[in-house]
Backbone as numpy.savetxt, mean C-alpha at the origin, in Angstrom:
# Nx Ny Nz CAx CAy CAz Cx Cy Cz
-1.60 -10.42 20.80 -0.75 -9.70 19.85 0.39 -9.03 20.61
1.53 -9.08 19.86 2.52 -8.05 20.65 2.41 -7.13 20.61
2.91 -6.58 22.29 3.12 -5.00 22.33 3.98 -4.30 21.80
5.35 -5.00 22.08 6.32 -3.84 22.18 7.08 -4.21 20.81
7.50 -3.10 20.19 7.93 -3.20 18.64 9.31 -2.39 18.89
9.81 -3.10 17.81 11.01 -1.91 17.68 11.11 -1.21 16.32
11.71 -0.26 16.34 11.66 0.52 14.71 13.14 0.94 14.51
13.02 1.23 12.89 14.26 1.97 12.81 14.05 1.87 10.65
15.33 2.77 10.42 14.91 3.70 9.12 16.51 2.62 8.10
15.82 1.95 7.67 17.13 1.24 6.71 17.53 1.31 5.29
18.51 1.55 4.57 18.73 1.93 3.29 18.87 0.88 2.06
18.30 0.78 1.26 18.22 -0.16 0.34 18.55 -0.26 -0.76
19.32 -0.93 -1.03 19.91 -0.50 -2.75 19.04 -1.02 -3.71
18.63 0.15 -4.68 17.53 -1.11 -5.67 18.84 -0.96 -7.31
17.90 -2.12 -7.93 18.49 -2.83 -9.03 18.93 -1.36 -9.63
18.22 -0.75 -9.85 19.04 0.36 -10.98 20.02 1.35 -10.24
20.54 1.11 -9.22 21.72 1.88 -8.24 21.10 2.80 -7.69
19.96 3.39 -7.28 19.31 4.28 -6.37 19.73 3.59 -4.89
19.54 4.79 -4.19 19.45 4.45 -2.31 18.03 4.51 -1.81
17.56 3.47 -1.28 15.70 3.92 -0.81 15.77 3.94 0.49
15.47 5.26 1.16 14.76 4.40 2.60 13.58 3.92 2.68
13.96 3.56 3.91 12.44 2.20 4.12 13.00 3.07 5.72
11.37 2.68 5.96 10.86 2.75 7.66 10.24 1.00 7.90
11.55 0.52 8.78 10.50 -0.43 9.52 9.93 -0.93 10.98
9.54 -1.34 11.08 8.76 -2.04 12.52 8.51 -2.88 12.33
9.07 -4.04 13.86 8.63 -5.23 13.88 8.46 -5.28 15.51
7.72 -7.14 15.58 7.57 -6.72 17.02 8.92 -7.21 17.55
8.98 -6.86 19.02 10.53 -6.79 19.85 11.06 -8.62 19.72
9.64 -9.07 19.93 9.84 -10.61 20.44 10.55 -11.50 18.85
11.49 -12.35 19.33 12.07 -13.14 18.40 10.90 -13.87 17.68
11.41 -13.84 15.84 10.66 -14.21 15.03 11.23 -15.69 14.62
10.49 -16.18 13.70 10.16 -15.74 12.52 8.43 -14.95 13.01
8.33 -13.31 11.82 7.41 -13.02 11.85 6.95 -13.06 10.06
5.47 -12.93 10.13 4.76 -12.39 8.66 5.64 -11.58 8.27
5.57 -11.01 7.23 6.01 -9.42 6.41 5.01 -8.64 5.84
5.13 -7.42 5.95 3.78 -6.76 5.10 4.33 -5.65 4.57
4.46 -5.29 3.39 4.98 -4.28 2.74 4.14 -3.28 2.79
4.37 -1.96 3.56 3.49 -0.84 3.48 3.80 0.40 2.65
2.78 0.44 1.72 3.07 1.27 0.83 1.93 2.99 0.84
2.93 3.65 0.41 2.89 5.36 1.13 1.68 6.40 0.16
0.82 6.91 0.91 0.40 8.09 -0.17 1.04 8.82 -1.02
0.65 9.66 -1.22 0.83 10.64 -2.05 2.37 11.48 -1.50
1.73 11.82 -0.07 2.56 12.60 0.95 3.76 12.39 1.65
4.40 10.94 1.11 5.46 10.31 2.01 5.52 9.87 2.74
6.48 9.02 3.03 6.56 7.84 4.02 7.06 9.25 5.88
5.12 9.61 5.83 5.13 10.47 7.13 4.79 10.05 8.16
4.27 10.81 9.25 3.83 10.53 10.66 2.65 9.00 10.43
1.58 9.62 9.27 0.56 8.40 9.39 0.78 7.21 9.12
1.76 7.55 7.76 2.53 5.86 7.44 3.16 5.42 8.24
4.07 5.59 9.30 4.99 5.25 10.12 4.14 4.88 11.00
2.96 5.31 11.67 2.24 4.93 12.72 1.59 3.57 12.14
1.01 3.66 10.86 0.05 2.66 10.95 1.46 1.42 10.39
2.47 1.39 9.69 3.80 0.39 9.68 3.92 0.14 11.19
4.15 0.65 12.51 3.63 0.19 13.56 2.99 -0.39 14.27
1.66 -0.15 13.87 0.19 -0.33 14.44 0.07 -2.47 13.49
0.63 -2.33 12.60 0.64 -3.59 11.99 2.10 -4.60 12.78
3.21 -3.91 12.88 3.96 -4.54 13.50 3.77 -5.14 14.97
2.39 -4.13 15.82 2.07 -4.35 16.92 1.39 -6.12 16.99
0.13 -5.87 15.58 -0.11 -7.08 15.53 0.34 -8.34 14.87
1.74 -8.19 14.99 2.82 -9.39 14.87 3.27 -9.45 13.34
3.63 -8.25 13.24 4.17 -8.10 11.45 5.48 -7.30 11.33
6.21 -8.22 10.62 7.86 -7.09 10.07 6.72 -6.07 9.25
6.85 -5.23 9.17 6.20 -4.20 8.48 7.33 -3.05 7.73
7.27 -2.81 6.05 8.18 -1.97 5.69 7.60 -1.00 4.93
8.00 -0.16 4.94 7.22 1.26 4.19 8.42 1.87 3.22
8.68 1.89 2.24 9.51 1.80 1.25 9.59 3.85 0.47
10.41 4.56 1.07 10.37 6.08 0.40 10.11 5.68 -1.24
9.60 5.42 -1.92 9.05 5.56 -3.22 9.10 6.77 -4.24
9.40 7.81 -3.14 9.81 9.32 -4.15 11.12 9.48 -3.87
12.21 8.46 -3.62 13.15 8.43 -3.46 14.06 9.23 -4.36
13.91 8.78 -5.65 14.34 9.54 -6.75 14.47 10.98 -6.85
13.46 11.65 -6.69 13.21 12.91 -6.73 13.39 13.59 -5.28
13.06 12.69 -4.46 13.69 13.33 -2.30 13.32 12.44 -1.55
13.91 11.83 -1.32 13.88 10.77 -0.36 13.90 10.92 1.29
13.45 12.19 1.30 13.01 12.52 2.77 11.28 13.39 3.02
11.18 13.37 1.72 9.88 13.99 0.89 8.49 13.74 2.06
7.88 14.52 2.79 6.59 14.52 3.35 5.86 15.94 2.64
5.20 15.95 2.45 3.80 16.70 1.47 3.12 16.99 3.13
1.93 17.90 2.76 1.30 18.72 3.62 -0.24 18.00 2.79
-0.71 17.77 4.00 -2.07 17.40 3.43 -2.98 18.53 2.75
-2.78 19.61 3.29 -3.75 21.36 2.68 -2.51 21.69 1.39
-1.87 20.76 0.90 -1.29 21.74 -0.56 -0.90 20.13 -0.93
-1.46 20.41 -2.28 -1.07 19.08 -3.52 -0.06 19.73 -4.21
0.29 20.60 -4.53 1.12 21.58 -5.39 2.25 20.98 -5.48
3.33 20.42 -4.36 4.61 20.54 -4.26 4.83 18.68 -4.27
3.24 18.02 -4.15 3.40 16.63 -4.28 3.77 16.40 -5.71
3.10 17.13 -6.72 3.19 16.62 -8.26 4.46 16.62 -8.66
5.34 17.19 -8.79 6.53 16.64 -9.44 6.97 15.23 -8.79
6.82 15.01 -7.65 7.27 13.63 -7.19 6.18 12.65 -7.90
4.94 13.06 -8.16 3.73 11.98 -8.14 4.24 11.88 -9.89
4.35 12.96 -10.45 4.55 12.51 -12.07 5.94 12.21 -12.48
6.76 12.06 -11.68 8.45 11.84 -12.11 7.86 10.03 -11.54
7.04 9.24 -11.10 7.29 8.13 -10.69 6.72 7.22 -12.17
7.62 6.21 -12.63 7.24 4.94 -13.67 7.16 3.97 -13.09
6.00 2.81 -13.98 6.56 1.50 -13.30 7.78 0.91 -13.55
8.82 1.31 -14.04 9.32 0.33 -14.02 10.37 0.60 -12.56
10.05 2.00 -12.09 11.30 2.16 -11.43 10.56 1.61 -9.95
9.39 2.03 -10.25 8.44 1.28 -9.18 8.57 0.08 -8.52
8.41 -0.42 -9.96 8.40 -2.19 -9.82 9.46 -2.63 -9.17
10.84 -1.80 -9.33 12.30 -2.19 -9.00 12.53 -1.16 -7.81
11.29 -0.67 -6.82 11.42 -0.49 -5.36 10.73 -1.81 -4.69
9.79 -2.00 -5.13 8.84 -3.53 -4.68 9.68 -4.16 -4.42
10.72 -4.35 -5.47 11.30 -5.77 -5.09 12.28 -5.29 -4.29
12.86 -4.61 -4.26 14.08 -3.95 -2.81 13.83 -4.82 -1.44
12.26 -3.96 -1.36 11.59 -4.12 -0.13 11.69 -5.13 0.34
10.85 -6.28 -1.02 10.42 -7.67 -0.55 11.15 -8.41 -0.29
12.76 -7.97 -1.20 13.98 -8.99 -1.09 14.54 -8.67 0.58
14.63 -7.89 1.06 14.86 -7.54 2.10 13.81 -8.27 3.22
12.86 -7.91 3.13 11.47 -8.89 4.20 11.88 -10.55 4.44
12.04 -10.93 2.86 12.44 -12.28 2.67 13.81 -12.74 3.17
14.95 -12.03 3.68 16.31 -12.34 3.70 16.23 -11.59 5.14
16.75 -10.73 5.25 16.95 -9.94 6.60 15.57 -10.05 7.31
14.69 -9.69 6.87 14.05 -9.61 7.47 13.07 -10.73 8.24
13.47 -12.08 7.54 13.44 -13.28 7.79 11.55 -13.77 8.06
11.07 -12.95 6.45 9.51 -13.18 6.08 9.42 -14.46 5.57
8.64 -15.43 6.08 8.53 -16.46 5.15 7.51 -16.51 4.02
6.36 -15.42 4.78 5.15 -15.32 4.08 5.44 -13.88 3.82
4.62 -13.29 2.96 4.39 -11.56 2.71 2.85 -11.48 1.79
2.98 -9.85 2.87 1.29 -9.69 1.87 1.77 -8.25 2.05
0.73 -7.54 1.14 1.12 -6.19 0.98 -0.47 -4.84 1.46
-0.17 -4.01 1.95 -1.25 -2.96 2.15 -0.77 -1.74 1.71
-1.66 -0.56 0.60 -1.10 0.74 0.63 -2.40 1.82 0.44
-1.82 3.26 0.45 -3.37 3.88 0.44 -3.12 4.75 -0.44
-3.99 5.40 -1.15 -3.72 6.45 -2.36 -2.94 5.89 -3.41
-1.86 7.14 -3.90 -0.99 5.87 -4.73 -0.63 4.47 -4.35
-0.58 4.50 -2.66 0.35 2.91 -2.23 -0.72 1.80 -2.58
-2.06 2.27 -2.78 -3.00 1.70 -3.01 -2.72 0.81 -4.61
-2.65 1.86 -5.74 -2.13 1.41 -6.72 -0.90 0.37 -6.50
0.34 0.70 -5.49 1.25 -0.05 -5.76 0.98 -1.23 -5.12
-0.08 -1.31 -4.19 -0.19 -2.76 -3.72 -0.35 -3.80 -4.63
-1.82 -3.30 -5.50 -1.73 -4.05 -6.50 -0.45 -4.67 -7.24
0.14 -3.47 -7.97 1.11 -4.06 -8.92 2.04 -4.68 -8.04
2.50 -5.00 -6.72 3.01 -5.00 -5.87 2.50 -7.17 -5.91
1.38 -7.19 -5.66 0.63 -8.59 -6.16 0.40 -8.79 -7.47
0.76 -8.36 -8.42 1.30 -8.63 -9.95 2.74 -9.26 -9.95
3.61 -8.44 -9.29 4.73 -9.13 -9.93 5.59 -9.71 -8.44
4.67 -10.40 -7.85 5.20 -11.21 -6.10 4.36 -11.98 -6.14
5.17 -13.31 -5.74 4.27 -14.49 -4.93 3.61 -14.31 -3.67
2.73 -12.65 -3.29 2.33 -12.49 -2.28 1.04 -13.24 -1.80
1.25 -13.74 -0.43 -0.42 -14.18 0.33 -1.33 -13.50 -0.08
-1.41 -12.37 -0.13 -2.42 -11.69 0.18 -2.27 -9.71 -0.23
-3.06 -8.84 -0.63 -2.99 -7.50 -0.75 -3.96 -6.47 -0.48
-4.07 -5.53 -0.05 -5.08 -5.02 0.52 -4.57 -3.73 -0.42
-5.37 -2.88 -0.53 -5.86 -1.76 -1.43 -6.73 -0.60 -0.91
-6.06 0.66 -0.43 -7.18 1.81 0.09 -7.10 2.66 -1.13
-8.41 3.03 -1.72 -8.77 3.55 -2.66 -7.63 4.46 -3.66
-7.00 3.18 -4.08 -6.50 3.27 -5.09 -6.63 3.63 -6.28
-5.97 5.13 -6.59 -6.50 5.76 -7.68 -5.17 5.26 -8.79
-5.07 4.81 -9.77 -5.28 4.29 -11.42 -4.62 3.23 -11.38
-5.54 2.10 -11.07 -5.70 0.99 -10.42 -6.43 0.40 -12.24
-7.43 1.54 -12.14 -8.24 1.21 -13.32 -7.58 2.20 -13.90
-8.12 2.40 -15.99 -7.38 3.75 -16.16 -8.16 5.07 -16.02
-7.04 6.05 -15.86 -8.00 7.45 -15.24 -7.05 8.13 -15.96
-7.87 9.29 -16.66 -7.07 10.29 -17.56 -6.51 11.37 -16.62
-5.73 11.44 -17.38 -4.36 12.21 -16.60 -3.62 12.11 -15.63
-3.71 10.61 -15.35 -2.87 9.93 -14.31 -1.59 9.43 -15.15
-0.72 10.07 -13.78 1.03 9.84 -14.00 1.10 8.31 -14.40
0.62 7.32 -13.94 0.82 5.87 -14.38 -0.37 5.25 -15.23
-0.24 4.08 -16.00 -0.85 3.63 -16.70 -1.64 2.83 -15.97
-3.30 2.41 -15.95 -4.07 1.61 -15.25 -3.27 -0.11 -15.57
-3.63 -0.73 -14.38 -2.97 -1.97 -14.46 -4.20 -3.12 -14.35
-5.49 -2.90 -15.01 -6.28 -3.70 -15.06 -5.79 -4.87 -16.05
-5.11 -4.75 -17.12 -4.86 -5.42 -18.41 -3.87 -6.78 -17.65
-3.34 -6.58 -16.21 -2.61 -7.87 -15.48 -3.45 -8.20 -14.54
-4.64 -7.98 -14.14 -5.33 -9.12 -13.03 -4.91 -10.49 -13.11
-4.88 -10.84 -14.87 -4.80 -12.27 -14.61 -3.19 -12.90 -13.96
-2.79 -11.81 -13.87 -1.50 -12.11 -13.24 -1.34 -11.81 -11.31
-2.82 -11.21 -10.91 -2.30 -11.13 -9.32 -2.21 -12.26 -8.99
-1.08 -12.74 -7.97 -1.19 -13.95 -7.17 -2.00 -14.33 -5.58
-2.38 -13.27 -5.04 -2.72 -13.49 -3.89 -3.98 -13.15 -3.93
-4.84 -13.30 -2.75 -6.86 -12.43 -3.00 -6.02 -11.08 -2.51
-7.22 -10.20 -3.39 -6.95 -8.83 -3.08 -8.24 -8.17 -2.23
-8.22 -7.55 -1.24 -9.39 -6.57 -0.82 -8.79 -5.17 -0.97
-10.26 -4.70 -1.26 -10.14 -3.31 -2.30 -11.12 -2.64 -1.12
-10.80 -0.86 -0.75 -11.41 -0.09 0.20 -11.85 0.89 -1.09
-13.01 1.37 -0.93 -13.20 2.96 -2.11 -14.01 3.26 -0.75
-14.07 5.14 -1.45 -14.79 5.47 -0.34 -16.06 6.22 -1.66
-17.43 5.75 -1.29 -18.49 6.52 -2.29 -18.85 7.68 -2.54
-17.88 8.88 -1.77 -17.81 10.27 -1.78 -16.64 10.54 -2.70
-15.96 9.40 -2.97 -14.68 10.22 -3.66 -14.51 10.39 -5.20
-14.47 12.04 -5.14 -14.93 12.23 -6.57 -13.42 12.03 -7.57
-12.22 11.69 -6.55 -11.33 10.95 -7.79 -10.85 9.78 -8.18
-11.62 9.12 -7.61 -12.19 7.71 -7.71 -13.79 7.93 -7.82
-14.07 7.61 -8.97 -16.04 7.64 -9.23 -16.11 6.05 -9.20
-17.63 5.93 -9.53 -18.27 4.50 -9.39 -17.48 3.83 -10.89
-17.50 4.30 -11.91 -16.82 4.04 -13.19 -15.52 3.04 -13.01
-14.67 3.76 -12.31 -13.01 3.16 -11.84 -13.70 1.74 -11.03
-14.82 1.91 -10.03 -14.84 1.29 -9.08 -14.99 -0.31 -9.54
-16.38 0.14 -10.56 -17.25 -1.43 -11.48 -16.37 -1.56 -12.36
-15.23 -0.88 -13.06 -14.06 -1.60 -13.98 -13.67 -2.13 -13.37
-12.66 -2.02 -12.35 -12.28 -2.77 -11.41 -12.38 -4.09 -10.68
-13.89 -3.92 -10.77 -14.24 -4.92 -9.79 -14.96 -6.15 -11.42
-15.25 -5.84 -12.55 -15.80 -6.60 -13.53 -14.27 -7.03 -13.86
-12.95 -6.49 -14.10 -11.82 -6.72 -14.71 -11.29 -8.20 -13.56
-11.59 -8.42 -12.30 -11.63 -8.65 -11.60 -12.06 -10.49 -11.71
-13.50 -10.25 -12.26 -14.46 -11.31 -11.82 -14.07 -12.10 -13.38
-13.70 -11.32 -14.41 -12.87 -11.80 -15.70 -12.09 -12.38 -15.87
-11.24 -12.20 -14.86 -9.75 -12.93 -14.38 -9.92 -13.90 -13.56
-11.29 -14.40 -12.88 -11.64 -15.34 -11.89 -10.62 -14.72 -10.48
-10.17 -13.81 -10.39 -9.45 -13.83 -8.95 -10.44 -13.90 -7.80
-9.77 -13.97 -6.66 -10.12 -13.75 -5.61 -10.15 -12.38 -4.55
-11.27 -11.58 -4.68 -11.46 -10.40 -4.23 -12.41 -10.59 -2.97
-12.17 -9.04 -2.66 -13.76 -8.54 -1.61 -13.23 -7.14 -2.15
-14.67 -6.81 -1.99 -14.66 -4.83 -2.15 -15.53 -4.33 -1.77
-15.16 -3.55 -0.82 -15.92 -2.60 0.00 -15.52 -1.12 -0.30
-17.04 -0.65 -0.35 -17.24 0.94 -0.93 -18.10 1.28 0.41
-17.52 2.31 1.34 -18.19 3.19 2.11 -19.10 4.23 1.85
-20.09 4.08 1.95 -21.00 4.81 0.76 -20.73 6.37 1.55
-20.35 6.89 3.05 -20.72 8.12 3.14 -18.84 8.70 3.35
-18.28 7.45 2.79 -16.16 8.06 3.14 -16.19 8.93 1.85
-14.82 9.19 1.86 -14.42 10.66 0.76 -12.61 9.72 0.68
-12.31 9.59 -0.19 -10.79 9.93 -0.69 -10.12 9.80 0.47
-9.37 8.87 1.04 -7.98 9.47 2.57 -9.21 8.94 3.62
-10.29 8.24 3.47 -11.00 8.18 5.02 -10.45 7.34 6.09
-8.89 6.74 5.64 -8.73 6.01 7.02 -7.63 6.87 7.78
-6.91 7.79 6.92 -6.04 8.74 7.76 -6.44 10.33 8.88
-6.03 9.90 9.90 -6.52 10.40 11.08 -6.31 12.10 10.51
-5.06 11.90 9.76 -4.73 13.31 9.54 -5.07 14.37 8.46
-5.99 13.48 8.23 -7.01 14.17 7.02 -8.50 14.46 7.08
-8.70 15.86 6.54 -9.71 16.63 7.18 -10.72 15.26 6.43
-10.47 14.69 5.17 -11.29 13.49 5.24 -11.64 12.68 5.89
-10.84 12.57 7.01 -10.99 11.37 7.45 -12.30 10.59 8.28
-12.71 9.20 8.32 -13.90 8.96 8.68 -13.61 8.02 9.69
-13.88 8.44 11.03 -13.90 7.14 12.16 -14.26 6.11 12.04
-15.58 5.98 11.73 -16.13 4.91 11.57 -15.79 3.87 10.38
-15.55 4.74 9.11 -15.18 3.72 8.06 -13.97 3.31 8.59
-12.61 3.84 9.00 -11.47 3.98 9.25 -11.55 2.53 10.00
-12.34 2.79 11.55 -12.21 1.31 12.45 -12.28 -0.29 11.97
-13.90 0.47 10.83 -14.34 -1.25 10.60 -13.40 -1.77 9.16
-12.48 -0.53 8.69 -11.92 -1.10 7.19 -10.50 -2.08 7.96
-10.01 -1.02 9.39 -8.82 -2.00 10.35 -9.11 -3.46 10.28
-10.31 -3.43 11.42 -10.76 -4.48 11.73 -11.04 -5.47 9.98
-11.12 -5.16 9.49 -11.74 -6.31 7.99 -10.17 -6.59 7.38
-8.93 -5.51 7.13 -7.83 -5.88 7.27 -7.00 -6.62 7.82
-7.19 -6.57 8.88 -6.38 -7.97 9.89 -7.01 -9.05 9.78
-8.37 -9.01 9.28 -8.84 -10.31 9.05 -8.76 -11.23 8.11
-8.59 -10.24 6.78 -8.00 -10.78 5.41 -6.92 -11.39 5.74
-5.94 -10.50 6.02 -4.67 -10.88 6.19 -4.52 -12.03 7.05
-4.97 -12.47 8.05 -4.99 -13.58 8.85 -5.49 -14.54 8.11
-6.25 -14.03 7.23 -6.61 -15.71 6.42 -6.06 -16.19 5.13
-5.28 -15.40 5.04 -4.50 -15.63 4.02 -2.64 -16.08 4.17
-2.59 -15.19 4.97 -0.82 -14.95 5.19 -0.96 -15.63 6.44
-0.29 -17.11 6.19 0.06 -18.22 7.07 1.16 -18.80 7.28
């Protein structure tokens, strides 16, 4: 795998005249490389997103992480000890304006960024947007960290997007963690039955002792062990899919 990556922060015009940044990384060595659209928590495209858009570019991926609260601050990082100042960004976001950052990204991966293939990974909300992210893209492949309203969940800013499975294009792997009480088992078996309805192609793994955030280092959630082996099962999806 390559070592040495280069990065840098690029501006994107999406369809409805907004400016987005994107953080990307790729590796140094001349491509063509994969693409993988990395999509952001709750908290912004911060230290952890930028590391792990890295940590994927290391293993031979254009990797883009797309500011998504662009609208509302597009330099926006949240504090993991206060949700308070995340919610106006988390409830000012729709799909549709959503949908029309996805494609920013991807059009960019595909053209500049000279992706032939793309698959997508996100965690928390990015979790949700991976999905819809493999709803409306001819993506390889999508990966999913416990993605909350994925299924529907009351009083969530977006509408559950179970009612389009039959529309993902790529296999999806899905991370929950079995401690997390905003994701329950309920979201988990809709999910995964809405799933087997649509005939797609899944895997889903539930960490029975993770909590909510267990692969981010920077969260008092966070779980080593689930964290390593969910890496390791990620690069592996993705390798068997995105060719």
């Amino acid at each position: 795998m390559p070592e040495e990556i280069k990065t840098e922060t690029i501006m994107l015009t999406v369809s409805d005249g907004s400016t987005m940044p994107a953080y990307v990384a790729r590796p140094a060595a001349p491509g063509p490389h994969l693409g993988l659209l990395v999509f952001q928590e709750a908290f912004g495209v911060n230290a952890h997103i930028k590391d792990l858009t890295e940590r994927f570019a290391r293993a031979g991926y254009t990797a883009i992480a797309p500011a998504l609260f662009h609208r509302t601050d597009p330099n926006f990082e949240g504090l993991y000890t206060d949700f308070g100042p995340v919610m106006p960004h988390l409830m000012a976001l729709t799909d549709a304006g959503q949908s029309a950052d996805i494609l920013a990204a991807y059009k960019w991966l595909t053209t500049e960024g000279g992706a032939a293939a793309v698959a997508s990974t996100g965690y928390c909300m990015g979790g949700r947007a991976s999905f819809l992210a493999d709803i409306l893209l001819p993506l390889k492949a999508s990966v999913s960290y416990y993605g909350g309203g994925i299924a529907p969940s009351e009083g969530g800013p977006l509408p559950g997007l179970l009612d389009h499975a039959a529309d993902l294009h790529g296999p999806i792997l899905l991370f929950w963690g079995g401690l997390d009480s905003h994701i329950g088992a309920e979201q988990i078996s809709t999910t995964e039955a809405a799933l087997k309805a649509a005939k797609k192609n899944y895997a889903q793994v539930v960490f029975s002792n993770a909590d909510h955030g267990f692969f981010c280092d920077a969260r008092a959630s966070y779980n080593p062990d689930a964290a390593r082996q969910a890496w390791a099962l990620t690069l592996e999806f993705l390798a068997t899919y995105v060719k």
